[in-house]
N, CA and C atoms as a LAMMPS dump frame, in Angstrom:
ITEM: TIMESTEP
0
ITEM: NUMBER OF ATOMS
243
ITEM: BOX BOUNDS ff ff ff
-5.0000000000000000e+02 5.0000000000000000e+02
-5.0000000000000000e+02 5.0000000000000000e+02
-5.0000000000000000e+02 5.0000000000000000e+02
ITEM: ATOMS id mol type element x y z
1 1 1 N -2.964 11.13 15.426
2 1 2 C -3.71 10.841 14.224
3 1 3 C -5.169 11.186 14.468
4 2 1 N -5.36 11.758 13.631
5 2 2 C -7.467 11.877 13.754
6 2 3 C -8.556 11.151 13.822
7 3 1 N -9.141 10.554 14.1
8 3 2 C -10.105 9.839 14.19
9 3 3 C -10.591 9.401 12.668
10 4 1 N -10.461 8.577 12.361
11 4 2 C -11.122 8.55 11.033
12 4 3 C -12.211 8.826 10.62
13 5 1 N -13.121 7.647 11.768
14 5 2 C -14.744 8.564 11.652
15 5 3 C -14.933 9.868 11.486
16 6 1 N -14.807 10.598 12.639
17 6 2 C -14.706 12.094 12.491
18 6 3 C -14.067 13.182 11.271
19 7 1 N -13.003 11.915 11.039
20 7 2 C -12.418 13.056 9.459
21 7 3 C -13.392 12.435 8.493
22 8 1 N -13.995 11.706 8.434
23 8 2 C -14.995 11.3 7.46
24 8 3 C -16.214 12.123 7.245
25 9 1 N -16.692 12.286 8.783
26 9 2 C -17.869 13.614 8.298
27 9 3 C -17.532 15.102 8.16
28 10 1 N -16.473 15.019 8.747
29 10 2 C -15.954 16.665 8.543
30 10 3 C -15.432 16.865 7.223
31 11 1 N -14.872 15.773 6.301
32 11 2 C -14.311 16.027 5.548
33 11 3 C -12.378 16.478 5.668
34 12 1 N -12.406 16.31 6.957
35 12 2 C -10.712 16.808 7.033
36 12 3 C -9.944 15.35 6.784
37 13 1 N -8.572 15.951 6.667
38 13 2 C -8.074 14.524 6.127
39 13 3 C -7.335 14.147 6.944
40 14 1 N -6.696 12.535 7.18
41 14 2 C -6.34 12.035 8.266
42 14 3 C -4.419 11.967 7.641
43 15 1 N -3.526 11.636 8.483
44 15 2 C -2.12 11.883 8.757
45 15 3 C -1.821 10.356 8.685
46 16 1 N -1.257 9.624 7.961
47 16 2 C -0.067 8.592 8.156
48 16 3 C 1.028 9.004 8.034
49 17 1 N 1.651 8.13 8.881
50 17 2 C 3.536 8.179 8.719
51 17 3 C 3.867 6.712 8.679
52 18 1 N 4.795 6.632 8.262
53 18 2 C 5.224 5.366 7.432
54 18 3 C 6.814 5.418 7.57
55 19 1 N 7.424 4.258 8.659
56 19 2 C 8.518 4.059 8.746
57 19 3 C 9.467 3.635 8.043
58 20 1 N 10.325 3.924 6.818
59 20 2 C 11.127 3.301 6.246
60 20 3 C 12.464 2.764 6.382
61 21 1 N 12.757 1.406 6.791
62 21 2 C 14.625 1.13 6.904
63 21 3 C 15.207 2.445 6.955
64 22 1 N 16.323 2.651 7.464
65 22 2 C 17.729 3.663 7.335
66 22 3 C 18.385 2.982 6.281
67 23 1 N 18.241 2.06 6
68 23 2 C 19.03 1.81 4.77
69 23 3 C 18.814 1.903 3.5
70 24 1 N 17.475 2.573 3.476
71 24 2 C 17.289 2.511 2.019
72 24 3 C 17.385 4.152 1.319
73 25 1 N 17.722 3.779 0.298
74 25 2 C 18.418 4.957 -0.417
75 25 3 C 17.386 6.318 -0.545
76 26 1 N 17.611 7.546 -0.329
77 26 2 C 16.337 8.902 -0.762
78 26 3 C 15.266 8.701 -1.597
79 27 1 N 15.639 8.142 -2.632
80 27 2 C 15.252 7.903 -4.244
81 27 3 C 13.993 6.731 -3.505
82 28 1 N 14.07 5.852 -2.909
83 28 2 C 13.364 4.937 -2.488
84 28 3 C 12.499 5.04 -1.73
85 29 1 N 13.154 5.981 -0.818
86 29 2 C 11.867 6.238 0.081
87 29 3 C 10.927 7.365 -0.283
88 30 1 N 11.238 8.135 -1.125
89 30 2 C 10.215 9.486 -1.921
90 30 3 C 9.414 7.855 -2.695
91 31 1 N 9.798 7.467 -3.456
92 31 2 C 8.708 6.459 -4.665
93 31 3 C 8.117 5.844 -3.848
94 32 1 N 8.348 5.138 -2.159
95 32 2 C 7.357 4.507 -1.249
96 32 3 C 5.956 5.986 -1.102
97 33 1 N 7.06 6.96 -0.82
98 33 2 C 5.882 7.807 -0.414
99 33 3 C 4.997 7.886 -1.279
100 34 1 N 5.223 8.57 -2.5
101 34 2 C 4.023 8.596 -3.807
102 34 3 C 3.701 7.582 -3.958
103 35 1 N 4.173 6.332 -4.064
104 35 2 C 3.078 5.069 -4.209
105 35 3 C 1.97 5.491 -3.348
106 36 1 N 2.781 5.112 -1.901
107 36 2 C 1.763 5.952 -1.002
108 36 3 C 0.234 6.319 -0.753
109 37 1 N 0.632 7.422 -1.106
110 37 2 C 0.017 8.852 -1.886
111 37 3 C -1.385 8.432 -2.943
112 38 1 N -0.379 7.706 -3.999
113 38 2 C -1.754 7.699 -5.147
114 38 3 C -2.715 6.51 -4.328
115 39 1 N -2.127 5.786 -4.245
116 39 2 C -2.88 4.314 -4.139
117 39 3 C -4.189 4.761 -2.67
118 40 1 N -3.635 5.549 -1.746
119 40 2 C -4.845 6.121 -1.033
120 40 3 C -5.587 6.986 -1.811
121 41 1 N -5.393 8.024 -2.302
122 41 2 C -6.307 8.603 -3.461
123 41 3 C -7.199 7.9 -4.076
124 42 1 N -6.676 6.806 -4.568
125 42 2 C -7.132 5.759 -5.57
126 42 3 C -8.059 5.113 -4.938
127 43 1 N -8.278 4.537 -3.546
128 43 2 C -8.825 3.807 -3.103
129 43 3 C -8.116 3.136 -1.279
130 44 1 N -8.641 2.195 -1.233
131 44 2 C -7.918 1.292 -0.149
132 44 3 C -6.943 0.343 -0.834
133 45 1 N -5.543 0.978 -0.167
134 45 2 C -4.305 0.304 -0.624
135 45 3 C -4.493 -0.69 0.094
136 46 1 N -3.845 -2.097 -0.817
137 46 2 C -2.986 -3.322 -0.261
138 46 3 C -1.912 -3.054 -0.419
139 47 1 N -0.773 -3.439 0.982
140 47 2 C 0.448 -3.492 0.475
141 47 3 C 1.242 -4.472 0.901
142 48 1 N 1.989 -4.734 0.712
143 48 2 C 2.551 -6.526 0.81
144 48 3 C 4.052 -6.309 1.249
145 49 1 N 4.077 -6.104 2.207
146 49 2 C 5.573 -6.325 2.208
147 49 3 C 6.517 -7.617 2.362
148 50 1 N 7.697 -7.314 1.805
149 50 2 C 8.34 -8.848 1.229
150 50 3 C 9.997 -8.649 1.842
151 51 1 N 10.113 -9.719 2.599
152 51 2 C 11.243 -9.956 3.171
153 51 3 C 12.328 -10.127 1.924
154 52 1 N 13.427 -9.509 2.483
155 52 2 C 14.588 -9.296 1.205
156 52 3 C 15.258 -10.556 1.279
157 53 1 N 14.721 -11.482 1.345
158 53 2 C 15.062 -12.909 1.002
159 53 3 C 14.175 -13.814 0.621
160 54 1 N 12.911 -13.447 0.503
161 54 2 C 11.685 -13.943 -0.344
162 54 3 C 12.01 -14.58 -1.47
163 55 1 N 11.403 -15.146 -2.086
164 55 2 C 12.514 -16.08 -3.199
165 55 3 C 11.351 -15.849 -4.411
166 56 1 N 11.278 -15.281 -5.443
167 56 2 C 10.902 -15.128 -6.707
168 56 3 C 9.289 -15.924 -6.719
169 57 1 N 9.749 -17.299 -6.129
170 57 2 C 8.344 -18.228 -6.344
171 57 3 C 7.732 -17.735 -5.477
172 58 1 N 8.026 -17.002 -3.796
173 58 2 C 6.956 -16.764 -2.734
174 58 3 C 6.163 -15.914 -3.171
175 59 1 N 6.941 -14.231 -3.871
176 59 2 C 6.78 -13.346 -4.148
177 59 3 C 5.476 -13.33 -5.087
178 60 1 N 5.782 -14.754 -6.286
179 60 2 C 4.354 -14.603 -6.997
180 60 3 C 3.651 -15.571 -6.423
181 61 1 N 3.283 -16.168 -5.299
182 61 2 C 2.491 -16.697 -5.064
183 61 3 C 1.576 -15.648 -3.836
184 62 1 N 2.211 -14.981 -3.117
185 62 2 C 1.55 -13.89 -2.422
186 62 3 C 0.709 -12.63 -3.346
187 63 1 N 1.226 -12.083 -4.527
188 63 2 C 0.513 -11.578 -5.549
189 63 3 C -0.267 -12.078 -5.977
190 64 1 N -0.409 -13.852 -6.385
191 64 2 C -1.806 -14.52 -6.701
192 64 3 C -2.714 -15.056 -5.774
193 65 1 N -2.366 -14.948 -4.106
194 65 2 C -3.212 -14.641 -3.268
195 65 3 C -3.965 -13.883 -3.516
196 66 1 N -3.354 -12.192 -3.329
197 66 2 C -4.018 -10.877 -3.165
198 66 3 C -5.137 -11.099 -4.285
199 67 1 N -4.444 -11.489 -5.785
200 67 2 C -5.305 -11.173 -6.962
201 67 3 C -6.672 -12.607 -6.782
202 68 1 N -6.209 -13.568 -5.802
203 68 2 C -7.48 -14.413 -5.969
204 68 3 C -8.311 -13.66 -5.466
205 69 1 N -8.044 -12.82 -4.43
206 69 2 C -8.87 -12.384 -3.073
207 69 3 C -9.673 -11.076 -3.686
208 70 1 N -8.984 -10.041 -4.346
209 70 2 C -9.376 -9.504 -5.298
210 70 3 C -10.77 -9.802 -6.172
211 71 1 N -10.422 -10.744 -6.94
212 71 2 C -11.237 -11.301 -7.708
213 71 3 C -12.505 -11.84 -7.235
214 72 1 N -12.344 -12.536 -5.915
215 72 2 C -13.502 -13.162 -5.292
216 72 3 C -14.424 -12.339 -4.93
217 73 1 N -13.837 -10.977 -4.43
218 73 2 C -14.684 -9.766 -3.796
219 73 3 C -15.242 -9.326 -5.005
220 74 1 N -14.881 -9.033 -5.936
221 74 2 C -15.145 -8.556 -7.089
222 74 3 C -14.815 -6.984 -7.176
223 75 1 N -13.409 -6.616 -6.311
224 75 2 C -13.034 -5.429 -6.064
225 75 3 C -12.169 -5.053 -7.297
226 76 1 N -11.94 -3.556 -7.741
227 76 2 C -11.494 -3.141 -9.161
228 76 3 C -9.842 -3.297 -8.386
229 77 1 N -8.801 -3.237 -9.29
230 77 2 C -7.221 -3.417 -8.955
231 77 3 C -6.744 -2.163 -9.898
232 78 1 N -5.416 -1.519 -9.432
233 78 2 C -4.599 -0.786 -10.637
234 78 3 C -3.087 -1.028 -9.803
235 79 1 N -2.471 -1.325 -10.451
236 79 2 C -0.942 -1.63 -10.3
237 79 3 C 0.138 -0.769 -10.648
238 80 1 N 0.559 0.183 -9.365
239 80 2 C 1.521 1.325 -9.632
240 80 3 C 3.018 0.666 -9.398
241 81 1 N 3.697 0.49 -10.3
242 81 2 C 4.815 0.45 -10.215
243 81 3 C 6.339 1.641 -10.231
C-alpha cells in the first residue's frame, strides 16, 4: 500500500483491498465494492459492521451512535444504500 502522506502530495492514489466472507453471494460483494468506491470519493467513510445476529434494536442503536457522533462534530452525512 502507499504511503498516504506521500500519495497526498503527489497526488497518486492509494490501493485498499477489502476482505469479503466466501460466503457471500457475487452480487454482494460487487455492491460492498461500489459502496466502497463512492463513499471514499465522497469523503471519509464510516463503516459499521454488524454481526449476522445483531438484533434489529442493536443495529439502530449503533446507527444513532454514529449519527450522535456525527452531529456533535458537526460533520455533513449521505447514506448509500
Amino acid at each position: 500500500m502507499t504511503d498516504p502522506s506521500s500519495a497526498a502530495e503527489t497526488g497518486a492514489a492509494t490501493t485498499f483491498e477489502f476482505a469479503v466472507p466466501a460466503g457471500w453471494p457475487p452480487a454482494l460483494a460487487v455492491t460492498f465494492a461500489e459502496m466502497m468506491d463512492k463513499a471514499i470519493d465522497d469523503g471519509f467513510p464510516v463503516v459499521v459492521p454488524v454481526r449476522k445476529d445483531a438484533t434489529p434494536e442493536q443495529i439502530s442503536q449503533v446507527f444513532a451512535d454514529v449519527q450522535a457522533l456525527v452531529d456533535r462534530l458537526g460533520l455533513g452525512i449521505s447514506h448509500h444504500v
